[in-house]
Every structure is written in C-alpha cells, then in structure tokens.
C-alpha positions as CSV (number, residue, x, y, z in Angstrom):
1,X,-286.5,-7.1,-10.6
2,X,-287.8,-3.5,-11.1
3,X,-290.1,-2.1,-9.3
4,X,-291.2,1.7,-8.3
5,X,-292.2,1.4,-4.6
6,X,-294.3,4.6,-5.1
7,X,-296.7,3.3,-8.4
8,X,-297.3,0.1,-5.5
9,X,-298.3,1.9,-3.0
10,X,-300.6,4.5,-4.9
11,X,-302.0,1.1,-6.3
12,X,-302.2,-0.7,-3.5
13,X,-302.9,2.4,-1.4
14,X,-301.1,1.1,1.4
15,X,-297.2,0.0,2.7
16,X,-296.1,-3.2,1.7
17,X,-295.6,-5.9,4.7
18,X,-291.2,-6.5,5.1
19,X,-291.1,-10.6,5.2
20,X,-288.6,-11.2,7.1
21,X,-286.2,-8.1,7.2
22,X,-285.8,-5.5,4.0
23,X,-282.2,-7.5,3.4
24,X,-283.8,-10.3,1.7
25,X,-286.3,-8.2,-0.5
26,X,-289.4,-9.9,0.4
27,X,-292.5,-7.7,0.4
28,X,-295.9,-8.3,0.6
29,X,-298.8,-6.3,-0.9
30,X,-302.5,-6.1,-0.3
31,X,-305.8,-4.4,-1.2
32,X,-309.4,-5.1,-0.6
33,X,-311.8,-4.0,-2.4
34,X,-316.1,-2.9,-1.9
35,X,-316.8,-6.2,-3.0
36,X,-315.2,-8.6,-0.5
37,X,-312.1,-9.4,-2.8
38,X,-308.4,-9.6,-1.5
39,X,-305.7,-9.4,-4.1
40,X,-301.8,-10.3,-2.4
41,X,-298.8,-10.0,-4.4
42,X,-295.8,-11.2,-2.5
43,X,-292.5,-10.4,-4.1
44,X,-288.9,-11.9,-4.0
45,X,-287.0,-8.9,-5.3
46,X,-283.7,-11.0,-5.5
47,X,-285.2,-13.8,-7.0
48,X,-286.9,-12.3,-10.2
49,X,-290.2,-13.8,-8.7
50,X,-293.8,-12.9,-7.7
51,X,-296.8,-14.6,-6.3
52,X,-300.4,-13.1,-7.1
53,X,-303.9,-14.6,-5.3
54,X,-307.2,-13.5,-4.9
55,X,-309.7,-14.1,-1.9
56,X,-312.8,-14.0,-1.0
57,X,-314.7,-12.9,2.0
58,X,-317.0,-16.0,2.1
59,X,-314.7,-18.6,0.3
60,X,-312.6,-20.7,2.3
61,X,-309.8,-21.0,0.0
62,X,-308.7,-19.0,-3.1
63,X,-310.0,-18.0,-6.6
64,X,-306.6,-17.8,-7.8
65,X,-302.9,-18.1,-6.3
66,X,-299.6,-18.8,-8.9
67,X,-295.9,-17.8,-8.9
68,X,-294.4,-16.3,-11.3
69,X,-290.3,-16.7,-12.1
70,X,-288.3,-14.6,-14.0
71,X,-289.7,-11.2,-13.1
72,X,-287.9,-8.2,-14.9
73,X,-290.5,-5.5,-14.0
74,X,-293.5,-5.3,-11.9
75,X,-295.7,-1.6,-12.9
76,X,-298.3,-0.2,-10.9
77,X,-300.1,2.9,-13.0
78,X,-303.7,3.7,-14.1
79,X,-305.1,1.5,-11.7
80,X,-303.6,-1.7,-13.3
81,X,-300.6,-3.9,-12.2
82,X,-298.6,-5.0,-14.9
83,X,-296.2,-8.0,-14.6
84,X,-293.3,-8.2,-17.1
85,X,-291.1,-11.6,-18.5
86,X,-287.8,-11.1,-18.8
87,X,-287.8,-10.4,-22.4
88,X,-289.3,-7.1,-21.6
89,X,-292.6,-9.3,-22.6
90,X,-296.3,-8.7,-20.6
91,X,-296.7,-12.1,-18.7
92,X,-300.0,-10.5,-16.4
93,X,-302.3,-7.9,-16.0
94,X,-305.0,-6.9,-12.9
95,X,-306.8,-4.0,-13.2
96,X,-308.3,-2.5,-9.9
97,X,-310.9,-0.6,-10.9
98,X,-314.2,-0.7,-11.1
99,X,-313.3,-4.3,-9.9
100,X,-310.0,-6.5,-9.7
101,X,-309.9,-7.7,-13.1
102,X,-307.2,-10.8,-14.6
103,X,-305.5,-10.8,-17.9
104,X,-302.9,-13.7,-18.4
105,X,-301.0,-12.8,-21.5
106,X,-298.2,-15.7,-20.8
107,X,-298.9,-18.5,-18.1
C-alpha cells in the first residue's frame, strides 16, 4: 500500500500512533473536529488494508466503522482522504472540511 506519511499528517494534523512497533506497519490516525466528531483510520501497511470509523462525543458507540482490503493507495490532499482499490479504482472518500464528510464509491 502507498501512502505519503506527510499528505496524513497535514490532513490529520497530527503523528500517527505505531501499533505495535513500525516493523509490522500498523498506524493509527486520528482528528477531531469543532463539532464533537472523531474520524480513526487504522492502517495495515503490509496487508493492503484499512479501517475507517467515526465517533461521537455523546454516542456511545459509532456512526460508522468498516475495513477495507486490498488497499493500493491511501491520499491525503485538499482536505480530503482518498482511499484507492487495487485497480487504481476510488473505493472512499472523506472530506474534512467544513465538516467530515463520506463518499463510498465501492463498498
């Protein structure tokens, strides 16, 4: 999976979390937002995969959480992320701004 650490983190606007250790390319990515929303994306670098969900401050449990598989290309510019299939294909995109924002292209 590819991935430019430096679009995620002027996205995200913070370091990602190492699961584990940075062998097994697991990182974990978060941003709140003015409204009370949490988005994470978790990825498995060596395993083509990604998880998404979205929280709320006064929800117990989650608006959204899903895993994605076969993961070519995760890109972080113009305040969206953009998730790509392995056929080069759009599977997801979340824009950030003004608020987080879901389009599922292929679920």
């Amino acid at each position: 999976m590819e991935y430019n650490e430096y679009e995620l983190l002027e996205l995200f606007e913070d370091e990602p979390v190492v699961v584990v250790d940075e062998q097994t390319g697991m990182f974990m990515y978060s941003k709140n937002d003015d409204y009370g929303f949490q988005l994470i994306l978790t990825t498995s670098v060596h395993e083509n995969k990604c998880s998404l969900s979205l929280g709320y401050e006064h929800f117990k449990g989650l608006i959204f959480d899903f895993e994605l598989e076969d993961i070519n290309q995760i890109k972080g510019e113009n305040n969206c992320l953009t998730i790509l299939g392995n056929g080069g294909n759009t599977e997801l995109e979340i824009s950030f701004r003004p608020h987080f924002s879901l389009k599922t292209v292929r679920l």
